[in-house]
C-alpha positions in Angstrom: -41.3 -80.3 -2.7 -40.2 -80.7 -6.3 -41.0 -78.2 -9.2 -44.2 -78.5 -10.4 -46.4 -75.9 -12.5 -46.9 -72.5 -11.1 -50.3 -70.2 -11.7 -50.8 -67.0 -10.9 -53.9 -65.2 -11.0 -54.3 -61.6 -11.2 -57.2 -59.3 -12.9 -58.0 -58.9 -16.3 -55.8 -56.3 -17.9 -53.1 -57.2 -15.9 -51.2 -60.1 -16.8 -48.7 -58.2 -18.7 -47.3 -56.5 -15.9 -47.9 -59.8 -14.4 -46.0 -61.3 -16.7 -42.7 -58.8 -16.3 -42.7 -59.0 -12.6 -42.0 -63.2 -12.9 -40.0 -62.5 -15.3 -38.1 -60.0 -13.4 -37.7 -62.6 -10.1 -35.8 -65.1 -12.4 -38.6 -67.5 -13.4 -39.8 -68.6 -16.9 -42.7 -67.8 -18.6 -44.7 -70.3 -19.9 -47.8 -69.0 -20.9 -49.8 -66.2 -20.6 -53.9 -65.6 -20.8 -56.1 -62.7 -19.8 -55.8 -63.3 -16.0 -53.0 -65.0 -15.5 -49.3 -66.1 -15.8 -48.1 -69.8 -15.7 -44.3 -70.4 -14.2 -43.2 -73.3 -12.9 -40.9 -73.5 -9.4 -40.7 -74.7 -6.0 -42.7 -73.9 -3.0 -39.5 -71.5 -2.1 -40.5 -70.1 -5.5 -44.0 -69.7 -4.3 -43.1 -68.3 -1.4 -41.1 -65.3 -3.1 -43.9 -64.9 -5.5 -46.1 -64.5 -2.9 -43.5 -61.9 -0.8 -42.2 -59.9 -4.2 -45.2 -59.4 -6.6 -47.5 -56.4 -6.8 -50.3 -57.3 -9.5 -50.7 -60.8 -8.8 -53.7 -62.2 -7.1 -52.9 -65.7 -6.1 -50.2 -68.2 -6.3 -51.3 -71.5 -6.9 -48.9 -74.5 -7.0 -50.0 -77.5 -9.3 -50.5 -80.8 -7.4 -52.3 -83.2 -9.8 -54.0 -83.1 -13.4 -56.2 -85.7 -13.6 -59.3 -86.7 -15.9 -62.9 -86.9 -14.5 -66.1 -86.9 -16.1 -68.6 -86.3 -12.5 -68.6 -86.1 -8.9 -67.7 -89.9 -8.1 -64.2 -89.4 -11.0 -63.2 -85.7 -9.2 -63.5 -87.7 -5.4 -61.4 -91.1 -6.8 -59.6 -88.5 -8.5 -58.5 -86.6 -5.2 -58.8 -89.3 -2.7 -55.3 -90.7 -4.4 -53.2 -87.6 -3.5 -51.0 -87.4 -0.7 -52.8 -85.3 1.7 -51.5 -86.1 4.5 -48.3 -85.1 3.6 -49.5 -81.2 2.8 -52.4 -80.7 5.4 -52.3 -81.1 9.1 -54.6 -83.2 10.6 -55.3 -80.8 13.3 -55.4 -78.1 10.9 -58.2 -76.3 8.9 -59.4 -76.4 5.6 -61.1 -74.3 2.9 -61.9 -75.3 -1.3 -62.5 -73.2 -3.2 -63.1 -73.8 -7.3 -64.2 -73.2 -10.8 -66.0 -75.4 -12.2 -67.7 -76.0 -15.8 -68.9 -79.6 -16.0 -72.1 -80.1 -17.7 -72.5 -83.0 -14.6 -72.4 -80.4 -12.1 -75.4 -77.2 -11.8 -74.1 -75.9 -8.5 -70.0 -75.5 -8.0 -70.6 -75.8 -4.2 -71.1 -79.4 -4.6 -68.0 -80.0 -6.4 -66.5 -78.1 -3.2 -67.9 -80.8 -1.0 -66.5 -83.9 -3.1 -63.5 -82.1 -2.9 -63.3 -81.6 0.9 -64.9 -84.7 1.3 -62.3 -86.7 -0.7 -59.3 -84.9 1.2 -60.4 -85.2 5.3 -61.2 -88.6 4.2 -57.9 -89.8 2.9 -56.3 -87.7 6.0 -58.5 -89.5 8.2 -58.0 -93.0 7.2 -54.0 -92.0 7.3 -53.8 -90.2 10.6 -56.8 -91.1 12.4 -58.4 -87.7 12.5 -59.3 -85.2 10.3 -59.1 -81.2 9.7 -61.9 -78.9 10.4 -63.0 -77.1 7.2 -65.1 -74.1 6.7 -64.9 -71.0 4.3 -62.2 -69.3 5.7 -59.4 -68.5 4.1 -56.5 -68.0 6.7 -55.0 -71.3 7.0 -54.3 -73.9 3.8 -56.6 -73.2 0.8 -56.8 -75.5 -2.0 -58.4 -74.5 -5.1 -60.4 -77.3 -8.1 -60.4 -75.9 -11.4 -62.3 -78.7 -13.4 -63.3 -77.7 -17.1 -65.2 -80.3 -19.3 -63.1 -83.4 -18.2 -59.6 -81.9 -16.9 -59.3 -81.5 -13.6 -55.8 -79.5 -12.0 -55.6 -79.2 -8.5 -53.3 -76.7 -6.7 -52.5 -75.7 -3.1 -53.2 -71.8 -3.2 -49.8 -70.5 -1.3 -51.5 -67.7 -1.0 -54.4 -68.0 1.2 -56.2 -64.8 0.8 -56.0 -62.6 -2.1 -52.3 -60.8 -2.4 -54.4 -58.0 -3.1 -55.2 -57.6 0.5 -51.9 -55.9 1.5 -52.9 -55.3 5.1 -52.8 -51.7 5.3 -55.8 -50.6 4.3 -57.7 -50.4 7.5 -60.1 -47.4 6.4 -61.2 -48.3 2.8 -63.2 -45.1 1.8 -66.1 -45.4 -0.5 -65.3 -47.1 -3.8 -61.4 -48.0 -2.8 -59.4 -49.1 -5.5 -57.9 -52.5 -5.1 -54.1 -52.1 -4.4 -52.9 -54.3 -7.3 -55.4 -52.6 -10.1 -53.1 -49.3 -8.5 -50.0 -50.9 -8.5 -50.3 -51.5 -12.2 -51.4 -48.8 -13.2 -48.5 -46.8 -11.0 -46.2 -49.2 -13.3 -47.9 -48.5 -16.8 -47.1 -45.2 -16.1 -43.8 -45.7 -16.0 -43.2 -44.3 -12.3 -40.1 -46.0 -10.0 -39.3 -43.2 -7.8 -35.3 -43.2 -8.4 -35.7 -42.9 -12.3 -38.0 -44.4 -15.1 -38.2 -47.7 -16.7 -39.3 -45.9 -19.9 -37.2 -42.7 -20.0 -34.0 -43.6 -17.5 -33.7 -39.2 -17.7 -36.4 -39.0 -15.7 -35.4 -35.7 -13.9 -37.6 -35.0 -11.0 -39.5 -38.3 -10.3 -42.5 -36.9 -8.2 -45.9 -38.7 -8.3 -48.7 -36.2 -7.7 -52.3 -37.7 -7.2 -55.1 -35.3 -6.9 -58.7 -36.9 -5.9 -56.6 -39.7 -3.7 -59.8 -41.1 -2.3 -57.9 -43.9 0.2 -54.4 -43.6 -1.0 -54.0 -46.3 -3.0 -52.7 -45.2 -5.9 -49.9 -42.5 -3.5 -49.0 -45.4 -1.3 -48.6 -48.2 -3.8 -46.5 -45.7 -5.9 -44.1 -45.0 -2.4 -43.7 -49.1 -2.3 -42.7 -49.0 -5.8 -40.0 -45.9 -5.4 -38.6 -47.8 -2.3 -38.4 -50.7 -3.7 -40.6 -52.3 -0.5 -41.8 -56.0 -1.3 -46.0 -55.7 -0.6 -45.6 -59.0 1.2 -43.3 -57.2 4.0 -47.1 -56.1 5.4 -48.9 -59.3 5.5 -48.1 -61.8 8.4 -50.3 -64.5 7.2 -49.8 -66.5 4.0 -51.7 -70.3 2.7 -47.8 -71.6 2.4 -47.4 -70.9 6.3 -50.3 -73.8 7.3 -49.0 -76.7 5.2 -46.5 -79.3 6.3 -43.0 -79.0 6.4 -43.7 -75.2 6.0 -39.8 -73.9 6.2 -40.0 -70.5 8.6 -35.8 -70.5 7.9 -36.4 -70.1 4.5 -39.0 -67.3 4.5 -37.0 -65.1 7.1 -34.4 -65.7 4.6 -36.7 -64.5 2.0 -37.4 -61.6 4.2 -34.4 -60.5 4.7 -33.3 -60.2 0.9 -36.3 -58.0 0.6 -35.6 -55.3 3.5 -32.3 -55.6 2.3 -33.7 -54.6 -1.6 -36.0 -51.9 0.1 -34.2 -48.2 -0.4 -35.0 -45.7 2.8 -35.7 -42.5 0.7 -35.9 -41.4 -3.3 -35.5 -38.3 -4.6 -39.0 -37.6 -5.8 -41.7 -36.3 -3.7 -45.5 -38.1 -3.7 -47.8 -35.2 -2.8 -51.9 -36.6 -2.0 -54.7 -34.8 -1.9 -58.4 -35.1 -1.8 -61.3 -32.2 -1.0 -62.8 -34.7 1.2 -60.8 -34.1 4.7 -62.4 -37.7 6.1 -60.3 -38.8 3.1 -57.6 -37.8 3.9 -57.6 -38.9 6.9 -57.9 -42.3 6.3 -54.9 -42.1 3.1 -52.6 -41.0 6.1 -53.5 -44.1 8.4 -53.4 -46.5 5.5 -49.8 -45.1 4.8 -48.8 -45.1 8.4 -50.3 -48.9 8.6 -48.2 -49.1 5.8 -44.8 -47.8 7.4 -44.5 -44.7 4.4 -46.3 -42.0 5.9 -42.9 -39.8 6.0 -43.0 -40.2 2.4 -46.3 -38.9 1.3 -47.5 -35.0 1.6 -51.2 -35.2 2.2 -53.3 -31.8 1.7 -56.9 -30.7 1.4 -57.6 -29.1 -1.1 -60.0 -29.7 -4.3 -57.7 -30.9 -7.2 -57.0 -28.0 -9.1 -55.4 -26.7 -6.1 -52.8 -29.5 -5.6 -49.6 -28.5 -4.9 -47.4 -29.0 -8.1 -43.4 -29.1 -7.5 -41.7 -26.4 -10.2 -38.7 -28.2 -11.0 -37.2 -25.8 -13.7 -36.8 -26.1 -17.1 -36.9 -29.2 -19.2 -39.8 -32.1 -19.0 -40.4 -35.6 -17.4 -41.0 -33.8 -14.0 -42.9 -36.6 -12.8 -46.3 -38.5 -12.7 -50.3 -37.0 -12.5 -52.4 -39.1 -11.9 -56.4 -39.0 -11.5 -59.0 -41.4 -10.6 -62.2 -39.3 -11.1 -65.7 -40.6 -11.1 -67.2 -42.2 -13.7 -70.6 -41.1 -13.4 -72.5 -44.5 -12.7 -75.0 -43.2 -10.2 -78.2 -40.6 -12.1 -77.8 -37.1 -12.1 -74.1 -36.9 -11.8 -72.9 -37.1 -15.7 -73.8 -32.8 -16.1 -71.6 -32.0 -13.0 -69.0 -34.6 -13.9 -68.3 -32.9 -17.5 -67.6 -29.9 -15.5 -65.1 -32.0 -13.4 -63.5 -33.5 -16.4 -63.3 -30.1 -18.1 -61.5 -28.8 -15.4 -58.8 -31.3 -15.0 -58.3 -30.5 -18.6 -57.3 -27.2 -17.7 -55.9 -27.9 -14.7 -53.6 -30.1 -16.9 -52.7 -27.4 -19.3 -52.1 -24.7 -16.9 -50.2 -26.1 -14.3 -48.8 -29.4 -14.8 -46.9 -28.2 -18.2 -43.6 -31.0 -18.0 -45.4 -33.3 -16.6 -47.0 -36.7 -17.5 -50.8 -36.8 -16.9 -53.2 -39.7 -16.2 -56.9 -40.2 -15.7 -58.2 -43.5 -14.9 -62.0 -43.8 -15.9 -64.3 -45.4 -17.3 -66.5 -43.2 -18.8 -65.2 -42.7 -22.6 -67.9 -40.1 -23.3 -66.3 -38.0 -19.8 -62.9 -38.4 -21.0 -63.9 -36.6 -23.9 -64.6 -33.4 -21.9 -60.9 -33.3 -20.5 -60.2 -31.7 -23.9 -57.1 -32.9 -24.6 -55.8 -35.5 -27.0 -54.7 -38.9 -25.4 -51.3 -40.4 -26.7 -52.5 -43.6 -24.9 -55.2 -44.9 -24.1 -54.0 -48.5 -22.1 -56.7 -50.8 -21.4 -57.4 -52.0 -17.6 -60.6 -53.4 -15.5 -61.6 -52.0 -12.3 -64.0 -54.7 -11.1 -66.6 -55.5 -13.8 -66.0 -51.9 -15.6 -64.0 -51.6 -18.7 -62.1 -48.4 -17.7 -59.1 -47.0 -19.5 -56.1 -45.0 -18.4 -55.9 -42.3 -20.5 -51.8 -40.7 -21.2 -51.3 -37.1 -21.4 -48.5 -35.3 -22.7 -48.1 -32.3 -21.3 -44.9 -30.3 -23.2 -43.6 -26.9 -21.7 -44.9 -24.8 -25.3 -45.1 -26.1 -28.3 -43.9 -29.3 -29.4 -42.3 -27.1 -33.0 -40.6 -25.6 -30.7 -38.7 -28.0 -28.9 
């Protein structure tokens, strides 16, 4: 297949890590907006996409722009394109699409005209037709039709890149692995050194309150270097035609090959919870990085925080507290909030601390002035992750 445009979809907040992991796997790019990235490459370029990045959420591969002002336009539109050559007759099918035309009041029909228009053309050229349904495990295309302009795309991804595979016990209110993944990166976290401060000393991500261990076991991918594809077996890309299995071995192989056995950190997780737990140490294992992770029970002030002697940047704290959405937990939160303030102070000194909420008025409690305060969304909630520095006595006195 030739080069054609390249989208790739991700939450809002984080396209700009987005945009530096594309940028990092050799391709241009072309634009940026508030959930996406747009690159342009081959289907081998989807297919490395798909295998290499960590905070993308789907890789959709342009196959026609075309202009339609209803339902009869979008089916001649569609009915014209090739198919046949891209979708097995004996294969299956699922649309989906977003839609803003004033001619349409329910998206699900413009999913039928789609289908419609693409078993029919496969049909009349191969004499049967696909089964389609809402599943999205085999070949996924996806209709994004605003006002008049409708683009096309085969979604190379199938089901959401978020969905890693290895979270087979989600815990309550799990964090989606590539909301952790960024914010593991805006933290400047790598495992054999820092992106932001290459002196990094003693790379160690600590993460108190790990709920699921998402945040622990998407920072251990990072350190090694593992590609988050490695874990899936199933991609959209694999069901079309002419899908090339030597060329995504090969692309497999360059990535175990990039993936480091060990770093010189340590990733300690802990949680009070000890059904937590639990599950964080069969999501790692499902993961392959168990070895790497120290799980404990214990409530958070009791983490166990490596000493690593003199001097700063020992490594990464990171907390994902509650943000008090449910009554009658904001009084006993501000005590929580409080305390990871002092916990902070008193036993993470060198250190670089993170909480992830969003509750603003909470944050408040912790006590301690922010130096950043980055911008992400978990979900529908506008939450920020909140940078503490955390200097071994005064800053004068450095």
């Amino acid at each position: 297949m030739k080069k054609s445009a390249i989208l790739i979809t991700c939450p809002k907040g984080l396209a700009p890590y987005l945009k530096d992991e594309v940028a990092g796997l050799g391709l241009p790019v072309i634009e940026e907006s508030v959930s996406g990235v747009q690159t342009e490459g081959s289907l081998g370029d989807a297919m490395r996409l798909n295998l290499f990045l960590r905070t993308g959420h789907r890789v959709l591969l342009l196959l026609e722009d075309f202009r339609s002002e209803d339902a009869e336009g979008l089916y001649s539109g569609l009915v014209k394109i090739n198919w046949e050559d891209y979708i097995p007759e004996d294969g299956y099918l699922c649309v989906t699409a977003h839609v803003e035309n004033p001619s349409i009041s329910d998206s699900r029909f413009a999913n039928l005209r789609c289908k419609d228009a693409i078993v029919d053309r496969i049909r009349d050229k191969r004499g049967r037709r696909p089964d389609s349904g809402p599943l999205r495990d085999r070949t996924v295309v996806f209709l994004y039709w605003k006002g008049s302009r409708c683009s096309i795309y085969l979604d190379t991804s199938g089901e959401p890149l978020s969905k890693r595979g290895y979270r087979k016990i989600p815990g309550e209110a799990p964090m989606q692995e590539t909301l952790a993944a960024a914010l593991v990166m805006a933290s400047g976290f790598e495992g054999s050194g820092n992106f932001l401060n290459p002196h990094f000393r003693n790379p160690h991500f600590i993460n108190p309150m790990c709920g699921s261990g998402t945040l622990a076991i998407e920072a251990a991918l990072l350190a090694l270097k593992k590609a988050p594809g490695l874990l899936r077996s199933n991609f959209g890309f694999m069901h079309l035609k002419g899908f090339d299995r030597g060329l995504w071995e090969g692309l497999r192989t360059e990535a175990k090959k990039a993936s480091e056995k060990t770093f010189k950190g340590r990733i300690i997780a802990t949680d009070i919870n000890p059904e937590a737990v639990s599950a964080s140490k069969q999501n790692a294992k499902t993961a392959g990085i168990e070895r790497l992770i120290e799980f404990a029970v214990c409530d958070y002030q009791d983490t166990p925080v490596p000493d690593a002697g003199e001097g700063e940047n020992k490594g990464v704290i990171m907390l994902n507290p509650e943000y008090g959405m449910r009554m009658g937990r904001i009084k006993e939160l501000e005590e929580t909030y409080k305390g990871i303030g002092d916990f902070f102070k008193h036993k993470c000194m060198g250190y670089s601390g993170y909480i992830f909420t969003g509750n603003p008025e909470l944050a408040k409690k912790v006590g301690l002035r922010a130096k950043r305060r980055i911008p992400f969304f978990n979900s529908n909630i506008e939450c920020r992750l909140l940078e503490y520095e955390l200097y071994l006595g005064s800053r004068s006195g450095k």
